[in-house]
MILORO-751392 format. One record per residue (C-alpha): x, y, z negated. Coordinates in Angstrom, 2 decimals, m for minus. Example, Ala and Ser with C-alpha at 12.3 -4.5 7.8 and 13.67 -1.06 7.14 Angstrom:
<recs>
<xx = 12.30 yy = m4.50 zz = m7.80> .
<xx = 13.67 yy = m1.06 zz = m7.14> .
</recs>
This chain:
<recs>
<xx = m24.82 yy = m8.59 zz = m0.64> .
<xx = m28.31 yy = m7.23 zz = 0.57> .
<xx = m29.34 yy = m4.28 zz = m2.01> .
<xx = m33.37 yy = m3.75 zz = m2.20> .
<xx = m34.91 yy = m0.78 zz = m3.59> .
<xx = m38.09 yy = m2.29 zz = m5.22> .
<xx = m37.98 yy = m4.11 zz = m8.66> .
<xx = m41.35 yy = m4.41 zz = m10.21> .
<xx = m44.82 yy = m6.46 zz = m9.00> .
<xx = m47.30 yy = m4.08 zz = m6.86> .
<xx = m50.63 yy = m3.68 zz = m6.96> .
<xx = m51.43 yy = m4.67 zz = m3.92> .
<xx = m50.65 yy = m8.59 zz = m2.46> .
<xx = m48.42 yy = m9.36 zz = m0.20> .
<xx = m49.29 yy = m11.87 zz = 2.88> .
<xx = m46.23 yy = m14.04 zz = 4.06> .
<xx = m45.67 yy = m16.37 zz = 7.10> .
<xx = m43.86 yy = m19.25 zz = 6.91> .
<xx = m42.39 yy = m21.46 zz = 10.16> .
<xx = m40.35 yy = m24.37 zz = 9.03> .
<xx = m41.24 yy = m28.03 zz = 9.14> .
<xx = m44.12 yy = m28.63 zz = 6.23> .
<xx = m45.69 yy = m31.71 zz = 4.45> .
<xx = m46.58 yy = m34.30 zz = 4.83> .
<xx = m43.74 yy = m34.35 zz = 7.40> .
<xx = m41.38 yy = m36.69 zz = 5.05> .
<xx = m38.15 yy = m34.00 zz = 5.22> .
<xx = m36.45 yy = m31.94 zz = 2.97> .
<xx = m36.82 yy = m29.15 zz = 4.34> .
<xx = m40.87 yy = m29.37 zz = 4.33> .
<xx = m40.43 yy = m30.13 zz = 0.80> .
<xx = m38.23 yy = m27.20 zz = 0.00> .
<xx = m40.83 yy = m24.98 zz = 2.00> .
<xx = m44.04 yy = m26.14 zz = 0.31> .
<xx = m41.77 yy = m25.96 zz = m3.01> .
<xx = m40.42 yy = m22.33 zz = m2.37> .
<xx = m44.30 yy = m21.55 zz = m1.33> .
<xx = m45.57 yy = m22.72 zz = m4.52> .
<xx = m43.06 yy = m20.98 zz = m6.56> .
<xx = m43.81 yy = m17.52 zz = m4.19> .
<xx = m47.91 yy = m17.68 zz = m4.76> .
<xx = m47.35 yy = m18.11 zz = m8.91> .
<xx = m45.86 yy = m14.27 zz = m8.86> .
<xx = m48.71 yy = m12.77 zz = m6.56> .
<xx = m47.69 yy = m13.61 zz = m3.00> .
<xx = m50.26 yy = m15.12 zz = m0.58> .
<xx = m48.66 yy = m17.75 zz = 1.68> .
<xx = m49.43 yy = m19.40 zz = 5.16> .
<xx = m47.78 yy = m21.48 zz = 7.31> .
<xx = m46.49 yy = m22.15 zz = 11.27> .
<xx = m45.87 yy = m25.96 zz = 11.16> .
<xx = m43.11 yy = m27.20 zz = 13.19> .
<xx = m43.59 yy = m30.90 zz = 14.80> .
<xx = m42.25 yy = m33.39 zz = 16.66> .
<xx = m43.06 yy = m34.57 zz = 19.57> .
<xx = m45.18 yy = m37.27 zz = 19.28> .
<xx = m45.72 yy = m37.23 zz = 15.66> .
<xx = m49.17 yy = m36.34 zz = 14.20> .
<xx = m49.38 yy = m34.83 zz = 10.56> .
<xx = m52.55 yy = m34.12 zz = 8.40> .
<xx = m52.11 yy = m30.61 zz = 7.08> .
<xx = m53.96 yy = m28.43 zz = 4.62> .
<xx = m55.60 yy = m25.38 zz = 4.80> .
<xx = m52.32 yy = m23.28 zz = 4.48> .
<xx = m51.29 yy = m24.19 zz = 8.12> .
<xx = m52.66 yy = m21.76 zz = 10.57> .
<xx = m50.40 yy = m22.65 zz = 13.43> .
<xx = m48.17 yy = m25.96 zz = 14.77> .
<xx = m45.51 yy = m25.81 zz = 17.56> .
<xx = m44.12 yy = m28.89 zz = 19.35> .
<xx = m40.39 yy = m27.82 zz = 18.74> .
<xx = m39.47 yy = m28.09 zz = 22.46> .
<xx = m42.66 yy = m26.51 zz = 23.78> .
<xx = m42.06 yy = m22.31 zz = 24.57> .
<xx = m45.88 yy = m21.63 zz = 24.86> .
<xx = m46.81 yy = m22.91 zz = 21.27> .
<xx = m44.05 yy = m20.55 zz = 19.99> .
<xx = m45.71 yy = m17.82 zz = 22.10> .
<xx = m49.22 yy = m18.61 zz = 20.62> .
<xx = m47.83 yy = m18.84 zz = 16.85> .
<xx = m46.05 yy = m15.26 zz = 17.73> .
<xx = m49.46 yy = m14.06 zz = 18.11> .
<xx = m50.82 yy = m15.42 zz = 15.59> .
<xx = m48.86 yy = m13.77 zz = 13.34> .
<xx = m48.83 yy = m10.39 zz = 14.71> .
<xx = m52.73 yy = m10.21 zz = 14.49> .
<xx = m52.76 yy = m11.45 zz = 11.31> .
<xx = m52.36 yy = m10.12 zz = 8.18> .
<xx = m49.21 yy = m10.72 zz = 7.52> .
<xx = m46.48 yy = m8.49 zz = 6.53> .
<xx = m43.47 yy = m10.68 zz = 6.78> .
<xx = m42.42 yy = m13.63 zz = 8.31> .
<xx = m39.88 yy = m16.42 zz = 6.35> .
<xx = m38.15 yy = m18.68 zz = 9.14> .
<xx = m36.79 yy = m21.63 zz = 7.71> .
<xx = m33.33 yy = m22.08 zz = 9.52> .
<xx = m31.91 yy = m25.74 zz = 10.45> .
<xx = m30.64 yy = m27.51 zz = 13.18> .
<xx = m33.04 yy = m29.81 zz = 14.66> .
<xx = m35.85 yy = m28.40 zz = 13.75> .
<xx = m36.50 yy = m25.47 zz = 16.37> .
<xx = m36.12 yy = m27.21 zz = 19.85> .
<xx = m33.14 yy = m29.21 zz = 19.65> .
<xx = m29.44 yy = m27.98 zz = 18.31> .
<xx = m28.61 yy = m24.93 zz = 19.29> .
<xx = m32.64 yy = m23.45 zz = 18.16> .
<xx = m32.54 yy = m21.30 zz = 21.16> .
<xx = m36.45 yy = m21.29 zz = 21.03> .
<xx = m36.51 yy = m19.54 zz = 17.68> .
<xx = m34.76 yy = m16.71 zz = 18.92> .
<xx = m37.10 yy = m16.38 zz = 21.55> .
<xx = m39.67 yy = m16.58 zz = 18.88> .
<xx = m38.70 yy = m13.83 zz = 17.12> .
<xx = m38.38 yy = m11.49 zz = 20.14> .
<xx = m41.92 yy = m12.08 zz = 20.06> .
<xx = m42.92 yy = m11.22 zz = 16.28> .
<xx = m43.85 yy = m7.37 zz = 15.16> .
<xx = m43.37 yy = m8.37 zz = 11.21> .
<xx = m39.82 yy = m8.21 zz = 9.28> .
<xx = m38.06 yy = m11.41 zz = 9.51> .
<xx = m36.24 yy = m12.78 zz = 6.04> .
<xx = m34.50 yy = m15.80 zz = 7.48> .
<xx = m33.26 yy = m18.54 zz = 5.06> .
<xx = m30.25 yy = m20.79 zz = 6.34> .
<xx = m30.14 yy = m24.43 zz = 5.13> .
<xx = m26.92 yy = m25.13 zz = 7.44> .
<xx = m24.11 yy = m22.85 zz = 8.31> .
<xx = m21.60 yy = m24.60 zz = 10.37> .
<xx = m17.62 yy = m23.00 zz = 10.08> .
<xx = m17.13 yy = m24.51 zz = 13.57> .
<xx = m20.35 yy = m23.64 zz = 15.91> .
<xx = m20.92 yy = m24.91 zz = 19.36> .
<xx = m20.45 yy = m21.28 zz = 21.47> .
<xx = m24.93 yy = m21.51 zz = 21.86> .
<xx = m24.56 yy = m21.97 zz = 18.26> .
<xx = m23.06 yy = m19.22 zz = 17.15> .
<xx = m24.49 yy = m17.46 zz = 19.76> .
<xx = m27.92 yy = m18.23 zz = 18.83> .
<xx = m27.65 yy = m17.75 zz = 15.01> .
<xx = m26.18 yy = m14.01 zz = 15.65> .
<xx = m29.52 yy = m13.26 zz = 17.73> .
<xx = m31.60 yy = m14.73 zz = 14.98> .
<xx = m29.45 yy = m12.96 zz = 12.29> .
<xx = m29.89 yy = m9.50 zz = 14.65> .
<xx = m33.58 yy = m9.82 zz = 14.27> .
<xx = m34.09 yy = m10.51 zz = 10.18> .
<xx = m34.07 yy = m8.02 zz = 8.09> .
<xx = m32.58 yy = m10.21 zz = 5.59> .
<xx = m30.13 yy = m13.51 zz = 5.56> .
<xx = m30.95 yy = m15.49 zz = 2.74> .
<xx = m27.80 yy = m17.88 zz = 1.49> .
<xx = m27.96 yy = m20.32 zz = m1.35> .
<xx = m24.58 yy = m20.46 zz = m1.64> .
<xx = m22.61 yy = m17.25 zz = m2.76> .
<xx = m19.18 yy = m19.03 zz = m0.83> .
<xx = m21.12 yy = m18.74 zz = 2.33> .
<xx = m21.34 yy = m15.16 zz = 2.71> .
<xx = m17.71 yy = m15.16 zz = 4.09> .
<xx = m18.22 yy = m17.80 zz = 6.15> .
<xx = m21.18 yy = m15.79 zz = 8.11> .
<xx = m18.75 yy = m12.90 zz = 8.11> .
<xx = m15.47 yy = m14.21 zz = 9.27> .
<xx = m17.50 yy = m16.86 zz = 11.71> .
<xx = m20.57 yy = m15.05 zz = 12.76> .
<xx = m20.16 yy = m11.36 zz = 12.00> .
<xx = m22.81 yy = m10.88 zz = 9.98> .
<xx = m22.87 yy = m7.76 zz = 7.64> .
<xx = m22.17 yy = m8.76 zz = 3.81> .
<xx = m24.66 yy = m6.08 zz = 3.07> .
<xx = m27.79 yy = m7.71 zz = 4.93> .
<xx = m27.12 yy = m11.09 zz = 2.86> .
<xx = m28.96 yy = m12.08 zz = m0.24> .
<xx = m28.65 yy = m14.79 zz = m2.34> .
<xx = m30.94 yy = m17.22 zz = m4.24> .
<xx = m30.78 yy = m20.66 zz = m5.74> .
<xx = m31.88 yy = m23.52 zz = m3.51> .
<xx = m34.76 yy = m23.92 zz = m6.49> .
<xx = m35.12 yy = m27.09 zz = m9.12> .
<xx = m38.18 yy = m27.91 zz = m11.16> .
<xx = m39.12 yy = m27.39 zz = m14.32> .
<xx = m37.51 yy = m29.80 zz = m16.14> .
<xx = m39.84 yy = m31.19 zz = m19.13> .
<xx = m38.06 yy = m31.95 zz = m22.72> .
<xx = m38.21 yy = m35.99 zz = m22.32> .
<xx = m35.93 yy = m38.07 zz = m24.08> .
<xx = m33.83 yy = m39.76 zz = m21.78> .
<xx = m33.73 yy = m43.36 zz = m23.54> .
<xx = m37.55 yy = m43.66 zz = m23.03> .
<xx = m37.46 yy = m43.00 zz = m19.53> .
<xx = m34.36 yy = m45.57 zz = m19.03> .
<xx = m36.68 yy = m47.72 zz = m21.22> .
<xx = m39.49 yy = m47.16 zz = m18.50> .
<xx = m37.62 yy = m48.22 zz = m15.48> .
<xx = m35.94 yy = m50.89 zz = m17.70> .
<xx = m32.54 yy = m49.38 zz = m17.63> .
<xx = m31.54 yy = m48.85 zz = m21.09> .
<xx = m28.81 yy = m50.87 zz = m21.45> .
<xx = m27.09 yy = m50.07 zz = m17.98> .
<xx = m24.82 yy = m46.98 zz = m17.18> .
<xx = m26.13 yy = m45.36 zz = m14.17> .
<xx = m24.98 yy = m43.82 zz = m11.42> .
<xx = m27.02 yy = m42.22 zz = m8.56> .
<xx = m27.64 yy = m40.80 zz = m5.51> .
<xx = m30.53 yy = m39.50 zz = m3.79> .
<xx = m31.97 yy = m38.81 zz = m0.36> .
<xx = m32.75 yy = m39.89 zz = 3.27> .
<xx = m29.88 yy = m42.22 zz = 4.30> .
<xx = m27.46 yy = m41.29 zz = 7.02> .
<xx = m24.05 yy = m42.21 zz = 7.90> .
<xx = m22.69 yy = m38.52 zz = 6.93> .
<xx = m23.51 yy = m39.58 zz = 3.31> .
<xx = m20.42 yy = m41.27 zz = 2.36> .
<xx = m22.34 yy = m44.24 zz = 0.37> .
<xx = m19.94 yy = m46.86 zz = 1.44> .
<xx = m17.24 yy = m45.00 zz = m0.68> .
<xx = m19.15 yy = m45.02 zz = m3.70> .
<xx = m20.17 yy = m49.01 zz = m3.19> .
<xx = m16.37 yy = m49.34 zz = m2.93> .
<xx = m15.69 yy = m47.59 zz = m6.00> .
<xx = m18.10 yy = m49.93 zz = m8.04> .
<xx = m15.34 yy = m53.03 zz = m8.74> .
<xx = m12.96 yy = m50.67 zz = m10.17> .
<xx = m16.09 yy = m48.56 zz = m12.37> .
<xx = m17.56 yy = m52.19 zz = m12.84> .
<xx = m14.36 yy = m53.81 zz = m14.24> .
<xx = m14.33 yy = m51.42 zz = m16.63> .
<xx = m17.80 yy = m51.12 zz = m17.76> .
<xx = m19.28 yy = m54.38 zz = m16.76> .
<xx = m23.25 yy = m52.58 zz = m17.60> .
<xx = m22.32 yy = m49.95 zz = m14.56> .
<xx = m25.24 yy = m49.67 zz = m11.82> .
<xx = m25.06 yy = m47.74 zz = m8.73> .
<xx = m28.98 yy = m46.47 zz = m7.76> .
<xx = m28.81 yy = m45.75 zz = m3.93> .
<xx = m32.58 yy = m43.57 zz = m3.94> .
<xx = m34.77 yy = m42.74 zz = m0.81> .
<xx = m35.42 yy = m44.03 zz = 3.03> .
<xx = m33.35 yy = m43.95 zz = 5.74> .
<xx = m33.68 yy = m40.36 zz = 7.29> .
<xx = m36.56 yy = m41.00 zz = 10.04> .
<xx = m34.48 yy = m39.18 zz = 12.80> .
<xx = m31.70 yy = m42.42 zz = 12.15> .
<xx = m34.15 yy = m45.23 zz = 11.51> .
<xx = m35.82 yy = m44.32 zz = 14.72> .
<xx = m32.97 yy = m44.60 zz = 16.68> .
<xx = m30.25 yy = m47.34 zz = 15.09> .
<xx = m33.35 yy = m48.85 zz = 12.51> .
<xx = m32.07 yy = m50.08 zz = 9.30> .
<xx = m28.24 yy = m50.46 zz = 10.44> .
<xx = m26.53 yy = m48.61 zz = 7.95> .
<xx = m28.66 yy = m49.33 zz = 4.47> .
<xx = m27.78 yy = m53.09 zz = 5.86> .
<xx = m23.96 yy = m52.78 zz = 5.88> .
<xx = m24.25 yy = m51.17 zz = 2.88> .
<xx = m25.93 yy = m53.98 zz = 1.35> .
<xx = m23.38 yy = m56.16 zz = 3.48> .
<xx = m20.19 yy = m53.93 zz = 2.11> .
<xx = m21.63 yy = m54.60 zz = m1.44> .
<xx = m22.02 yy = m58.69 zz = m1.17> .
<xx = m18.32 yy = m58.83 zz = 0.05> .
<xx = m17.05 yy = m56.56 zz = m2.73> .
<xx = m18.80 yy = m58.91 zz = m5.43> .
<xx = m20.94 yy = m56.07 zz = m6.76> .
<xx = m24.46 yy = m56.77 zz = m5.31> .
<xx = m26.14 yy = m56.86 zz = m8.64> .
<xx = m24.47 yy = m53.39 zz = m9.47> .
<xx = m26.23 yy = m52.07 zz = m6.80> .
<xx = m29.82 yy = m51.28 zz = m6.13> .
<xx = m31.55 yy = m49.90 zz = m3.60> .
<xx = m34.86 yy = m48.36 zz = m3.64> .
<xx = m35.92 yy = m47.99 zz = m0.69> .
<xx = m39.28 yy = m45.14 zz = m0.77> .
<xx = m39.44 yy = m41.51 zz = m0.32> .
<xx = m40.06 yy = m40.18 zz = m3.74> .
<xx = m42.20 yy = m37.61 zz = m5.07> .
<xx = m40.71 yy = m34.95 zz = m6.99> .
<xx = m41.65 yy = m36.38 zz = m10.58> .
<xx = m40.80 yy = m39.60 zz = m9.25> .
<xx = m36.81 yy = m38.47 zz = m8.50> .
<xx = m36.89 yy = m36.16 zz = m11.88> .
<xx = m37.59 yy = m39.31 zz = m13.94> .
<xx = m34.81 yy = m41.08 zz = m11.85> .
<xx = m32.58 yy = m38.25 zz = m12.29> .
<xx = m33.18 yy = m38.08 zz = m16.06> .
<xx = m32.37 yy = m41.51 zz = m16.42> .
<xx = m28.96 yy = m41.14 zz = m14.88> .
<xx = m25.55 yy = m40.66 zz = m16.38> .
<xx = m23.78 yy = m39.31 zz = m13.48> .
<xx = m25.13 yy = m37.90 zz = m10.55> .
<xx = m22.69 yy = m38.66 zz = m7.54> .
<xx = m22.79 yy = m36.80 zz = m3.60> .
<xx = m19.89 yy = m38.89 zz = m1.88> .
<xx = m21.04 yy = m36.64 zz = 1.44> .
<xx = m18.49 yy = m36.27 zz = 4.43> .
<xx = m20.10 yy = m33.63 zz = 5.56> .
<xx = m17.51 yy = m30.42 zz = 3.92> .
<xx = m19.48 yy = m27.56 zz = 5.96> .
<xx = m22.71 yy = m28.59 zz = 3.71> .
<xx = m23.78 yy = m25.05 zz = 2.21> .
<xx = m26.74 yy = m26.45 zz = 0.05> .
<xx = m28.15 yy = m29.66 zz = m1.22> .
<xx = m31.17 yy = m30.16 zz = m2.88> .
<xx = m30.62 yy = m33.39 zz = m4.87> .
<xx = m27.28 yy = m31.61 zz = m6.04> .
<xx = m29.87 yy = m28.84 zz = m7.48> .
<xx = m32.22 yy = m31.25 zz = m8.79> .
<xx = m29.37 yy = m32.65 zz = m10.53> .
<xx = m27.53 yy = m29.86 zz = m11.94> .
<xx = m31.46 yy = m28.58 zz = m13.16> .
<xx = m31.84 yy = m32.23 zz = m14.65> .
<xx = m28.13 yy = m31.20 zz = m17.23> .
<xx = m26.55 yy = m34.52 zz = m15.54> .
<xx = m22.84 yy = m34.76 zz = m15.49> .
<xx = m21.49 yy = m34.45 zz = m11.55> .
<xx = m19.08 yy = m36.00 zz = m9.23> .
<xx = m19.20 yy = m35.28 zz = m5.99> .
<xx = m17.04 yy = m34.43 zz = m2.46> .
<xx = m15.83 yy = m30.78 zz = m2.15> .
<xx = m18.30 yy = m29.98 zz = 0.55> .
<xx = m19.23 yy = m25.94 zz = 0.13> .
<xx = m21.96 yy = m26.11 zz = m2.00> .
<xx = m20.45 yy = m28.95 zz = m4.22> .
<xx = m17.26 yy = m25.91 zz = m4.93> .
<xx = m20.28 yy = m23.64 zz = m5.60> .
<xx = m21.67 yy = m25.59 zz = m7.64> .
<xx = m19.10 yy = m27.88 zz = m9.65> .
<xx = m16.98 yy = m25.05 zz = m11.22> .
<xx = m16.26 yy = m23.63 zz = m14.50> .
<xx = m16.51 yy = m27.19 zz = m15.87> .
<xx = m19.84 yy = m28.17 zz = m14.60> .
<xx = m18.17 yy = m31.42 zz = m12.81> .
<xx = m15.83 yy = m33.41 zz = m11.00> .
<xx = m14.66 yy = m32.92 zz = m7.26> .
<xx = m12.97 yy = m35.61 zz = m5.58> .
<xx = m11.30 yy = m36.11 zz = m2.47> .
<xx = m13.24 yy = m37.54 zz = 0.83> .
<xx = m13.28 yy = m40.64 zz = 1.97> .
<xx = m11.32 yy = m41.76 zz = m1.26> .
<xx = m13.35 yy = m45.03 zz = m3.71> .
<xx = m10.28 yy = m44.61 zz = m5.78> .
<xx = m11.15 yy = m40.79 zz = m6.75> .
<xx = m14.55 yy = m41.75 zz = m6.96> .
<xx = m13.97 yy = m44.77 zz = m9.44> .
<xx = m11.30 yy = m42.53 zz = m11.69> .
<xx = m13.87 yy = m39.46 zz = m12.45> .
<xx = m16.82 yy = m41.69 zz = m13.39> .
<xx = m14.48 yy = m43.97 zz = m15.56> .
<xx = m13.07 yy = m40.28 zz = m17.00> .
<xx = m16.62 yy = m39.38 zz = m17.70> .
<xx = m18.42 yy = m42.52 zz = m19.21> .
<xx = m14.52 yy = m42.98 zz = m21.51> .
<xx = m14.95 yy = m39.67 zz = m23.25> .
<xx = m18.78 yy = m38.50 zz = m25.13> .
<xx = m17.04 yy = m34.99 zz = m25.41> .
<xx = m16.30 yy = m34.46 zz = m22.00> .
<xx = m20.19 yy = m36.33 zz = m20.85> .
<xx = m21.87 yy = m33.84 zz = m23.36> .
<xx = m20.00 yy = m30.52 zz = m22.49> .
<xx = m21.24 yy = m31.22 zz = m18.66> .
<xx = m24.80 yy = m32.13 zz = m19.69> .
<xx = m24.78 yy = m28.25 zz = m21.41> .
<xx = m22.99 yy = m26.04 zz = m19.32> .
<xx = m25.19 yy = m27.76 zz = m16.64> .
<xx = m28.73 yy = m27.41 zz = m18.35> .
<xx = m27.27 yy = m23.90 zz = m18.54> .
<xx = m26.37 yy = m22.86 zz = m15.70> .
<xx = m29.74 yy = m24.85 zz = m14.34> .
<xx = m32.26 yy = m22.39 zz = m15.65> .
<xx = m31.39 yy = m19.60 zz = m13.04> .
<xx = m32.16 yy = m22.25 zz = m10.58> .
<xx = m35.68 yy = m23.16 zz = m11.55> .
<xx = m38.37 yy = m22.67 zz = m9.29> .
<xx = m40.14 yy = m19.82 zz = m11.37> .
<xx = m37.34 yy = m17.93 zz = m11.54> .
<xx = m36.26 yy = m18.66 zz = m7.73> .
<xx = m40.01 yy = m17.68 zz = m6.72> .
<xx = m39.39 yy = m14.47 zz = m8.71> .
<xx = m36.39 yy = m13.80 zz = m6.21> .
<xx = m38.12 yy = m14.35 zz = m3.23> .
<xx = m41.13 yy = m11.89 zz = m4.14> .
<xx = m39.00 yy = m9.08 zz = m4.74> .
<xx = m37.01 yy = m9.77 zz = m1.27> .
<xx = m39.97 yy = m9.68 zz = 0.34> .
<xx = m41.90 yy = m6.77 zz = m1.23> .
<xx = m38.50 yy = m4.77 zz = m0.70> .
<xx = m38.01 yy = m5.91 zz = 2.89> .
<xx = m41.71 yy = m4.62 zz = 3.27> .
<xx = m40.76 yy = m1.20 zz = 1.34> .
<xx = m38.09 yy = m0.54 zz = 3.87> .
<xx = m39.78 yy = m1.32 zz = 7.11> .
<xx = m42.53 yy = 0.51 zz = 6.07> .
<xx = m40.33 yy = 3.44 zz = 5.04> .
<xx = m38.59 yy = 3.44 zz = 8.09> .
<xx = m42.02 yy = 3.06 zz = 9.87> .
<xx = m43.36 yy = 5.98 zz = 8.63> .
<xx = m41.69 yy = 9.14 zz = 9.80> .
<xx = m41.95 yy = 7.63 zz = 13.70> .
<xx = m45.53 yy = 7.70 zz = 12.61> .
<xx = m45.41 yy = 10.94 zz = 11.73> .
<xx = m43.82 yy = 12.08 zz = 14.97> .
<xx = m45.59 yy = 10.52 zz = 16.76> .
<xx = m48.92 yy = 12.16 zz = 15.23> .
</recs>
């Protein structure tokens, strides 16, 4: 793991670019950014932002957006390149995921960076154990140009090893980030959304096949015959990428799957994309937090992190992050693909108080080096000692040269 020299707050601010998808673009990933932005300016850091868009979408930013590219359009990565280099700006954060930077293989981002003069700290949100050949390809010339890979997953760092030969020692991790969580009692908030005599299980984010939901719905006779008050909150929109191309097809077999199994009114959808309060309050009033994803190459999620910051008991698919995550006691991992493993560890955690209670405080635990403060904290000091070591290693060319 990457080893910086620098461990207090300088004098002197720091300027940081950011180019990643940003709100009001409705993604996680311009949440995380705006989040991870936030939690950067609170120790000291002053933040800006290249926008990545879609084609033909148009979003209202604010004033922290100096730049937008079109993702499939080379000149606007040229003109944010330069934007950056005459700027102020003494590093440069690229938000890494597939999708985002001109189509799958983000071939234009490493372009981009060819381009840039600054250090490059380069977060990745995906890291795929099987890459396309331009994939792997693509993600070693992006990982040649940073200064810095940062992972939010410590079982990843063998993975960009073994896969993408990427030194250990130019790795760094940090938490994906959670809020602060307030001290609310959980019985008023179930109160609130008129939950309080239901056990609840959720999940949250943008729907997608790769999300595994139909397992869960097919779990719900078996967690339902045994706890008759059981409801299964299915939280957030259809992921816009999906509903633009197959509409609402999936969140309507879902709703199809649940009719046929009898358990319609043990399942509720809410259909929104939720602020962040709005999904802590949700979270909060859950009893078990559940990721049924298919997906095992997943290296992060953020609800996961939201939920593990929240103290909520977890079950969830052994998808990378999910291992991370869910050991020493901190939840249940069950099999893919596999209602009956899903409806065994939620009836194992609602049957025994001991068991619910030990999970709500090794998770509340382990939660608080995942707050945003404390992630924010992380990110300052990998930037300020990126910036200490290019500027070190800048300075006796400067001298020759002189």
């Amino acid at each position: 793991m990457i080893a910086l020299p620098f461990h207090a707050t300088p004098l002197q601010p720091l300027h940081a670019a950011f180019i990643s998808s940003f709100v009001p673009r409705e993604c996680g990933l311009a949440t995380f950014t705006e989040d991870v932005i936030n939690a950067v300016s609170a120790h000291g850091v002053v933040c800006k932002v290249i926008a990545m868009d879609r084609p033909g979408q148009v979003y209202h930013y604010d004033r922290r957006v100096i730049a937008t590219v079109q993702e499939n359009r080379l000149t606007d990565y040229v003109h944010a390149a330069d934007v950056i280099n005459r700027g102020r700006y003494q590093i440069l954060s690229v938000q890494h995921e597939y999708g985002i930077f001109g189509g799958e293989t983000c071939f234009d981002l490493a372009e981009f960076l060819k381009l840039v003069n600054v250090p490059v700290v380069t977060t990745l949100h995906t890291i795929l154990r099987k890459p396309s050949p331009a994939m792997r390809r693509n993600l070693r010339l992006v990982a040649d140009r940073s200064a810095a890979i940062v992972v939010m997953n410590e079982l990843a760092v063998g993975v960009l090893e073994a896969i993408y030969g990427i030194e250990p020692g130019k790795i760094a991790m940090v938490h994906h980030g959670a809020p602060v969580i307030p001290a609310t009692r959980r019985q008023l908030i179930k109160e609130h959304f008129n939950l309080h005599d239901r056990r609840i299980i959720s999940t949250f984010g943008l729907l997608s096949s790769g999300k595994g939901l139909e397992y869960a719905i097919q779990a719900m006779p078996s967690i339902v015959a045994a706890y008759p008050n059981a409801l299964y909150l299915i939280l957030g929109q259809t992921h816009p990428v999906v509903k633009q191309q197959e509409g609402e097809r999936y969140r309507d077999a879902l709703k199809t799957l649940a009719d046929a199994l009898g358990v319609r009114d043990h399942v509720m959808f809410v259909d929104k994309y939720f602020t962040k309060a709005e999904l802590v309050a949700f979270l909060l009033a859950t009893d078990i937090y559940l990721t049924p994803y298919l997906n095992m190459e997943q290296v992060t999620s953020g609800t996961l992190a939201y939920a593990m910051a929240c103290g909520r008991p977890l079950v969830s698919t052994p998808y990378l992050y999910a291992q991370y995550l869910l050991g020493e006691d901190r939840g249940l991992l069950v099999p893919p693909c596999d209602p009956g493993g899903i409806a065994d560890a939620c009836r194992q955690i609602f049957a025994s108080p001991e068991l619910r209670a030990g999970m709500e405080r090794a998770n509340w635990h382990f939660g608080k080096a995942m707050l945003w403060p404390a992630v924010g904290r992380e990110y300052m000091r990998l930037f300020h000692g990126i910036t200490a070591l290019h500027a070190a290693q800048a300075t006796p060319l400067q001298a020759r040269a002189g």
